[in-house]
C-alpha positions in Angstrom: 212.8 49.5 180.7 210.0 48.4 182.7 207.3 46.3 181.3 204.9 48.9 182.5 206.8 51.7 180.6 206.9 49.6 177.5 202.9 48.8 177.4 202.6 52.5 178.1 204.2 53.3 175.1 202.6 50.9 173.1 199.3 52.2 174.6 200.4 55.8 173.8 201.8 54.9 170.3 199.0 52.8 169.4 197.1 55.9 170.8 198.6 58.7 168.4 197.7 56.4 165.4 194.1 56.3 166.5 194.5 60.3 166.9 196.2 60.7 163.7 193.4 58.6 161.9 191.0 60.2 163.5 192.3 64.0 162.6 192.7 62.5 159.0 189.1 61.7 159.0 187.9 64.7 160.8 189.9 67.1 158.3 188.5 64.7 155.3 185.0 64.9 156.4 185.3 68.6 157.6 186.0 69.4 153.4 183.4 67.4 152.8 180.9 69.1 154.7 182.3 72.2 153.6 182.2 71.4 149.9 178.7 70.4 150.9 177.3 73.4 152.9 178.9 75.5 149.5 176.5 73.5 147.6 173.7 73.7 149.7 174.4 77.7 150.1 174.8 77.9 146.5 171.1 76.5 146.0 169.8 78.2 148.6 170.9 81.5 146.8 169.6 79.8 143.6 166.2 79.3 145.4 166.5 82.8 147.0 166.7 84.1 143.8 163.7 81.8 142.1 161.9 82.9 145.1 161.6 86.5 144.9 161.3 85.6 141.0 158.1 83.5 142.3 157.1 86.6 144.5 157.4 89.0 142.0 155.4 87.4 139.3 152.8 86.5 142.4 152.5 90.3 143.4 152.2 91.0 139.5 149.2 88.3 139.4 147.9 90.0 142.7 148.0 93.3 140.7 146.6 91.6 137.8 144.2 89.7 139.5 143.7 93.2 141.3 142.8 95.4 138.2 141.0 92.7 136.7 138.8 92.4 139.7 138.2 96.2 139.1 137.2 96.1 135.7 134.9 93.0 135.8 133.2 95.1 138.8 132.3 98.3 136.7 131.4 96.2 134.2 129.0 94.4 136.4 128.0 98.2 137.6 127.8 98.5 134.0 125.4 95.8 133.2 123.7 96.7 136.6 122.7 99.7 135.5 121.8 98.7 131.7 119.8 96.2 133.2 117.4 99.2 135.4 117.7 100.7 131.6 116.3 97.3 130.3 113.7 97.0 132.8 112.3 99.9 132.7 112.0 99.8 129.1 110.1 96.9 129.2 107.9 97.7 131.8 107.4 101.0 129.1 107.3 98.6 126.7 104.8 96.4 128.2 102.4 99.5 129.0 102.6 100.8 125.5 101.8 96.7 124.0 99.2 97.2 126.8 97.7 100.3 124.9 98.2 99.1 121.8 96.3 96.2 122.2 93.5 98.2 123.6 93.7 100.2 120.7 93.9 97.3 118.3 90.4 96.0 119.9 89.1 99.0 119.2 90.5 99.5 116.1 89.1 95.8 115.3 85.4 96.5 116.5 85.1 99.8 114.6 86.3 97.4 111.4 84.0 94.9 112.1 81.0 98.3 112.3 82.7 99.4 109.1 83.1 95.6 106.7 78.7 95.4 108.0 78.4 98.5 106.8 80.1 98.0 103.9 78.3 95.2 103.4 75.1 96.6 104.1 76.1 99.8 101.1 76.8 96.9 98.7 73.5 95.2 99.0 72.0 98.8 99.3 74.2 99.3 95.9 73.6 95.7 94.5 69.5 96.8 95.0 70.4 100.3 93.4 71.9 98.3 90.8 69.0 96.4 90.1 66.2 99.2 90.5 68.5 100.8 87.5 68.7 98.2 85.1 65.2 97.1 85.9 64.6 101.1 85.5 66.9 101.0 81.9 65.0 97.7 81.0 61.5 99.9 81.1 63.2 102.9 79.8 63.7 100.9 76.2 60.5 99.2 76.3 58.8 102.6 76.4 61.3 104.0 74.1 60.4 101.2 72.0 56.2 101.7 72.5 56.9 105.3 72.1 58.5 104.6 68.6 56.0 102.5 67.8 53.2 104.8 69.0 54.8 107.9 66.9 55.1 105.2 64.0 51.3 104.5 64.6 50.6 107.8 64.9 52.0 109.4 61.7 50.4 106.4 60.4 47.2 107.6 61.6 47.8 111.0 60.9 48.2 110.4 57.3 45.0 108.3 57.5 43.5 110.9 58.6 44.5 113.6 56.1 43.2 110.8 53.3 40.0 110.6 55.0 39.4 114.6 55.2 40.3 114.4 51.6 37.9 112.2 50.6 35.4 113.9 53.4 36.3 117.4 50.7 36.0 115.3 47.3 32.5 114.1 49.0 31.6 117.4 50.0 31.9 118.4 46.2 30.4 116.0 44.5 27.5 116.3 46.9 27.4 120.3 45.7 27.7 118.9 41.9 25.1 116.9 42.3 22.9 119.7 44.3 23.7 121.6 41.4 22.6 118.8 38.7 19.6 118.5 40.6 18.7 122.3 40.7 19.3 123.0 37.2 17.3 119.7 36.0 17.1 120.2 32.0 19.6 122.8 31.7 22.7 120.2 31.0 25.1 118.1 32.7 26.5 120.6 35.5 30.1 121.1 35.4 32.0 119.8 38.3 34.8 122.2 40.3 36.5 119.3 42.0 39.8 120.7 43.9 40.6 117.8 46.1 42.8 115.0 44.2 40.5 111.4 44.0 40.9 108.8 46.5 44.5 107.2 47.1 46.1 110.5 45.9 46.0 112.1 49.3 49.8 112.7 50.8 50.8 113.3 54.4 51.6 116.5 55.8 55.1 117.6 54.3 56.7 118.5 57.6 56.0 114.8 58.5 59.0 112.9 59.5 59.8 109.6 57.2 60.1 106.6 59.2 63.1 105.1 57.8 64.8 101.2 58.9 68.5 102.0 58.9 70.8 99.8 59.9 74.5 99.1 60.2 77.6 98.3 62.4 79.8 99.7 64.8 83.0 100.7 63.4 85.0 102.5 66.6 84.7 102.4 70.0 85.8 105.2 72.3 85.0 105.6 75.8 81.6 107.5 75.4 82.1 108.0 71.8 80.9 105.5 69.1 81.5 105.4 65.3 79.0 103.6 63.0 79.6 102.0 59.8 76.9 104.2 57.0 76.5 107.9 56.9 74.7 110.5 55.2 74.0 109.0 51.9 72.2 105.9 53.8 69.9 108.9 55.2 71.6 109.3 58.4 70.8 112.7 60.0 72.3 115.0 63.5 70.3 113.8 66.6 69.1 110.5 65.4 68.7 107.5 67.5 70.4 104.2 66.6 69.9 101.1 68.7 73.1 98.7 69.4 72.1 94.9 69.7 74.2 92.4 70.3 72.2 89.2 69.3 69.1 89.5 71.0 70.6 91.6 73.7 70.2 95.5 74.0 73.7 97.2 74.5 72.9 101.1 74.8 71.7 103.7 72.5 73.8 106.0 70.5 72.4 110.0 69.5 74.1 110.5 66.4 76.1 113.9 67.0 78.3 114.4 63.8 77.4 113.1 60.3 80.0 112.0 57.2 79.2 110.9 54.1 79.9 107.0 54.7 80.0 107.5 58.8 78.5 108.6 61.5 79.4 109.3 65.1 77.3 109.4 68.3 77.3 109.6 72.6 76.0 106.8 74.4 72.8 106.5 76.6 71.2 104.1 78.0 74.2 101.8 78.3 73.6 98.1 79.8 76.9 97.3 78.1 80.1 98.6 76.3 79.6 98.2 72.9 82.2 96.9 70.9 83.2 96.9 67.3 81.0 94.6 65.1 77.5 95.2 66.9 74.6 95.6 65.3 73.0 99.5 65.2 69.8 100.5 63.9 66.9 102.8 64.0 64.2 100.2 65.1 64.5 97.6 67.1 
């Protein structure tokens, strides 16, 4: 054989090796690649399927988000329209605090007319008061110089009665003596006195006695008062007992019912409510 021919088969064996390495490798990374491109399918599927996972759960937040969106706006219409309740309410509101307050001044000046003249009726009243008492006051001083002007004047009266009975005891012993004079020598003249001697003359017999009586108060009722002595003290219907306290006039009471050891009465002229332990009596 020829040189050439010999380097040519060298060339082509050396050649085939290359080729058959080369094959090798293509057929080793061709598996490879497959084995790889199954891997990356298989994820790609896995992600596929996490993918329309992730889709559906969006679109069901869209929906959500959807129906929620919804809602919060008819509750904004909602709390639209409760607000135009709201204001109008208090626009109401204001106008009847407006009227109100009007009202209230009024209200407050026809109080402030009504305290002066309530004012003005309790110094009219505090005056009244006064013009009583003071009235009261005179009452019982009068009472008190009438009593002592009827006590004067039975006083008088019986006076009197002594006097016209000495005037009559005068008057006939002036006739006795007329009598002496005109039978001089005849005798002593008998005397026809009919009038008792001086200091025997008595007052009238329908003459009230003017009696001191004095005692206490026993009970006390609201316009009823009980005294303490009755009628075996001399106590008698319709008679006048004072009540003093001290020096200080309470009232009158007109005795209205009479016991035997107690009396009972009305008031009059009350200054005061008696109480139990005061001091009654006919004079003061």
């Amino acid at each position: 054989m020829s040189t050439l021919t010999k380097v040519l088969i060298v060339l082509l064996s050396l050649f085939s090796i290359f080729l058959c390495g080369t094959v090798v490798t293509y057929v080793g990374n061709a598996n490879s690649y497959k084995a790889l491109y199954d891997k990356v399918q298989g994820e790609m599927t896995v992600l596929a399927a996490e993918m329309a996972s992730v889709q559906r759960q969006y679109n069901e937040q869209v929906d959500a988000v959807a129906a929620l969106k919804k809602e919060y706006n008819a509750r904004i219409q909602k709390l639209e329209d409760v607000k135009g309740t709201l204001t109008a309410d208090l626009r109401n509101a204001e106008r009847a605090c407006l009227q109100y307050q009007n009202r209230a001044d009024s209200w407050q000046g026809i109080l402030t007319g009504s305290e002066q003249t309530i004012g003005n009726l309790v110094v009219s009243l505090e005056a009244t008061r006064q013009v009583l008492d003071k009235v009261r006051k005179d009452d019982i001083e009068e009472s008190k110089e009438f009593n002592e002007l009827t006590a004067r004047l039975y006083e008088t009266m019986v006076l009197l009665q002594a006097l016209q009975a000495d005037k009559r005891r005068l008057l006939e012993e002036k006739s006795g003596l007329e009598d002496l004079l005109g039978r001089a020598g005849v005798g002593k003249a008998a005397r026809n006195v009919v009038t008792a001697a001086k200091g025997s003359a008595r007052g009238v017999a329908s003459m009230p006695e003017i009696t001191d009586l004095k005692g206490l108060v026993s009970e006390v009722d609201e316009s009823l008062v009980s005294v303490s002595i009755g009628s075996v003290d001399g106590v008698k219907k319709d008679m006048r007992f004072h009540v003093t306290r001290g020096d200080e006039f309470i009232c009158d009471v007109v005795i209205t019912h009479v016991d035997t050891n107690k009396s009972a009465g009305v008031l009059d002229l009350k200054v005061d409510q008696p109480k139990i332990g005061d001091t009654v009596s006919t004079k003061l």
